[in-house]
C-alpha positions in Angstrom: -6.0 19.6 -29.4 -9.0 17.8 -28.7 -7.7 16.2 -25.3 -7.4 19.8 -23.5 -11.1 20.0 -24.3 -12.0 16.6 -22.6 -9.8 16.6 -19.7 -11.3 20.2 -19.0 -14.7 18.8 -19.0 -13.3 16.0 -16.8 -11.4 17.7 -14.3 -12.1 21.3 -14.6 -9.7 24.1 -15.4 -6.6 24.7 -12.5 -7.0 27.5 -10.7 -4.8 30.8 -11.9 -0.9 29.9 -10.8 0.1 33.1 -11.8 -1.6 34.7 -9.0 0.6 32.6 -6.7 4.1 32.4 -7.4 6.6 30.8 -5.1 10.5 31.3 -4.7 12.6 29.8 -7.6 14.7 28.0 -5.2 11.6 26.6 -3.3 10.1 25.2 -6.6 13.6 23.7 -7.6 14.3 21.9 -4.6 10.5 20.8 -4.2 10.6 19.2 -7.5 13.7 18.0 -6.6 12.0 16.2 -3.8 9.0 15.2 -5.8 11.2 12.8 -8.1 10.4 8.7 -7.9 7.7 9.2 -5.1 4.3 10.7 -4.4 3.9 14.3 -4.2 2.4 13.4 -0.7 5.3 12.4 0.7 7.7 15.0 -0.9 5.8 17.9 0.2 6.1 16.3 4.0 9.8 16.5 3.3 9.6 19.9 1.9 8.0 20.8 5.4 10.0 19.4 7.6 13.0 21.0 5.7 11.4 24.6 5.6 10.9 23.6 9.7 14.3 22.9 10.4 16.1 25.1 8.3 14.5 28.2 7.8 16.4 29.4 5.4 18.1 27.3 2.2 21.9 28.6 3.5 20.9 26.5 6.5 20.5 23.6 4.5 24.1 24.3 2.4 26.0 24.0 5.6 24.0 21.5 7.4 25.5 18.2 8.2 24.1 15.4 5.1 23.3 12.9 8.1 20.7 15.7 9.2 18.9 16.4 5.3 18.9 13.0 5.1 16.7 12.7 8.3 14.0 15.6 7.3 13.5 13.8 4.0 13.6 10.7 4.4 10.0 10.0 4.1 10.1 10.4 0.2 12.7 8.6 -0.6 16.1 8.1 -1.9 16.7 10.5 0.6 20.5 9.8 0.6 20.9 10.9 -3.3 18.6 13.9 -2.9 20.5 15.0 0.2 23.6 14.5 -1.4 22.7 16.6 -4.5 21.1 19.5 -3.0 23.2 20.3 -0.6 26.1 20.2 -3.4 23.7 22.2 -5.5 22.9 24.7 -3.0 27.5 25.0 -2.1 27.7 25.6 -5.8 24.9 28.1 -6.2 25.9 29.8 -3.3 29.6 30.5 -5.0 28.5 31.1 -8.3 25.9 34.0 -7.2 27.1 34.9 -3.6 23.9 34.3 -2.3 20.6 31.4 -2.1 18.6 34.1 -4.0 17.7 32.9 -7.6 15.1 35.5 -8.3 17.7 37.4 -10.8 16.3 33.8 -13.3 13.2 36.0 -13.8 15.2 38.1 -16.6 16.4 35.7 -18.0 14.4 33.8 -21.6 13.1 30.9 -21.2 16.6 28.5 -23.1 18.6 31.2 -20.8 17.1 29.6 -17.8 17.6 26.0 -19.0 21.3 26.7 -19.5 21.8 28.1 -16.4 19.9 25.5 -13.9 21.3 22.3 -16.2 24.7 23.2 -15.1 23.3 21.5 -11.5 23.8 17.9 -11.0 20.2 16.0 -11.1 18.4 19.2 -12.7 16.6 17.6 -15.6 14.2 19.8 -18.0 11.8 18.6 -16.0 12.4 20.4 -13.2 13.5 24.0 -14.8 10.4 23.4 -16.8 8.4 23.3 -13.0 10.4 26.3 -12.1 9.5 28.1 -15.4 5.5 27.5 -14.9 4.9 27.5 -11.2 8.0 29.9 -10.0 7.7 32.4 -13.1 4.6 31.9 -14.7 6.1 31.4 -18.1 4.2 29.2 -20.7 6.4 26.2 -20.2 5.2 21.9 -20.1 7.2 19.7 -17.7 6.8 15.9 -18.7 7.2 13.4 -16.0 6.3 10.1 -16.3 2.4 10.2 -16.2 2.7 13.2 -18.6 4.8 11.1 -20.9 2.8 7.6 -20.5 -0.8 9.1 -21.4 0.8 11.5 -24.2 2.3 8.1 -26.0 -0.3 5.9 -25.4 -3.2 8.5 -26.7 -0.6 8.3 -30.2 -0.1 12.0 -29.7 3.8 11.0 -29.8 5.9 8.2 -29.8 9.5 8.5 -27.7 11.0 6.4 -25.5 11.5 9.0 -22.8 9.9 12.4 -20.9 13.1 14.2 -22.4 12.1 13.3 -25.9 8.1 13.6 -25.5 9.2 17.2 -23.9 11.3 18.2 -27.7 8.4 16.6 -29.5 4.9 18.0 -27.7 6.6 21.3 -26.3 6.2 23.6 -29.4 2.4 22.2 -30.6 0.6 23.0 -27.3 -1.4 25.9 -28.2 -0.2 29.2 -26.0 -1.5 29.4 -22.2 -2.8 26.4 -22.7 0.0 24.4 -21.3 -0.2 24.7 -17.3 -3.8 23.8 -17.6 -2.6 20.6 -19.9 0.1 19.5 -17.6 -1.9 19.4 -14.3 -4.8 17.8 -16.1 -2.9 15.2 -17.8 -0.9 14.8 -14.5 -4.5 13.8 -13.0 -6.0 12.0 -15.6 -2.9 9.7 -15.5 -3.3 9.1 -11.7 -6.6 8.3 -11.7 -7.7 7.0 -14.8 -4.6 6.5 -17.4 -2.6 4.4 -14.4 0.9 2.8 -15.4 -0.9 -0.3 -14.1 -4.0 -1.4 -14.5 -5.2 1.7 -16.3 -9.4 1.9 -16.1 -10.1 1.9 -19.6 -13.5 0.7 -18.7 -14.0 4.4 -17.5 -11.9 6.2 -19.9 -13.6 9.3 -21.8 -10.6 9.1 -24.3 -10.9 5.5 -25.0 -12.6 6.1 -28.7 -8.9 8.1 -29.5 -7.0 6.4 -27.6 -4.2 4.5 -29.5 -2.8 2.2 -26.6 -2.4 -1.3 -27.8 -4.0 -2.8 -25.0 -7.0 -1.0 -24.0 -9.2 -3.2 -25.1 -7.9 -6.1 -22.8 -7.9 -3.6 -20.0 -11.7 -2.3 -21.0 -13.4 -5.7 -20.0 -11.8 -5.6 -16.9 -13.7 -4.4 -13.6 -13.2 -1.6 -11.8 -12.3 -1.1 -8.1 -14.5 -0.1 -5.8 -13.8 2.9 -2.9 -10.6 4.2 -4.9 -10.0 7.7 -3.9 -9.0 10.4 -6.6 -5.5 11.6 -6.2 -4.9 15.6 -7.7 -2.7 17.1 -4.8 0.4 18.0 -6.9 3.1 19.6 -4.7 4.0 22.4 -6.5 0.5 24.3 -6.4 0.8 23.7 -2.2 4.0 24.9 -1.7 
């Protein structure tokens, strides 16, 4: 694939995330977190969680009104506190403890079954907790993943879920952690949802998107600062 070539050259290759693994539970909740904001914001929410509660059991039998609080800088924060507080009740009775490091022997559609069961666990997020918890070989799609991959004409869905079935299988092996975080970047800073700055764009000559060309006359701002912190490297 020709685009892991040229976002490489762009944006360099991620460091090694095997050599840092964090806790299952801490990449499930962080992506958790991470969904409809910045990855700013969620991983100040992570924080001031980890502050408060030390440990997740903390966070199962805290009062809602007091998640809420510690995460309310990312958003939704009554939905999120909701769910992970039920997920974290229910995981404790279905493994008699907060530790879901037993995932690790588990294959890879194993582990899908198993965290799906949980309300507002997408394959999204078990896909985040396959690369950056277990260092599997797996591709979460979120939205930028999903808007550059469909406007490039590398697939056409109306969804991440369904640009996840299509792309997963044809990214060449190890090269999908190095993919994700590039096309995560790329669609920050370059491949924007609005105003994209095709003026800029080193994939403009393959791109397919219907509208580049409108979007190629148009002038680029000045001072705009690059935006690659992605939460679950940092946590």
């Amino acid at each position: 694939m020709i685009v892991i070539g040229k976002l490489a050259e762009y944006f360099g290759k991620p460091n090694d995330h095997k050599s840092k693994l964090s806790p299952v539970l801490d990449v499930l909740i962080a992506t958790k977190l991470s969904q409809n904001t910045t990855d700013k914001s969620s991983f100040i929410a992570f924080n001031n969680l980890k502050r408060r509660f030390p440990v997740w059991d903390k966070v199962a039998g805290a009062p809602l009104e007091k998640i809420k609080e510690n995460i309310k800088v990312c958003g939704l924060s009554n939905t999120k506190s909701r769910d992970i507080k039920e997920m974290l009740q229910e995981m404790k009775i279905n493994y008699g403890s907060l530790n879901l490091e037993f995932v690790n022997e588990l294959e890879n559609e194993k582990v899908y079954d198993e965290l799906l069961k949980y309300k507002g666990i997408g394959k999204k997020t078990v896909s985040c907790v396959l690369l950056f918890a277990m260092g599997r070989d797996a591709f979460p799609v979120d939205t930028h993943v999903h808007r550059v991959l469909n406007r490039l004409g590398i697939v056409s869905a109306n969804s991440p879920e369904r640009t996840f079935e299509i792309v997963n299988n044809e990214i060449p092996d190890g090269k999908k952690y190095e993919l994700h975080i590039n096309l995560i970047k790329f669609g920050r800073n370059i491949c924007k949802a609005k105003n994209p700055l095709c003026r800029i764009c080193f994939l403009y000559s393959i791109c397919r998107f219907p509208e580049k060309k409108f979007y190629r006359k148009k002038n680029i701002p000045q001072n705009v600062k690059e935006n690659n912190f992605i939460i679950l490297e940092n946590i």
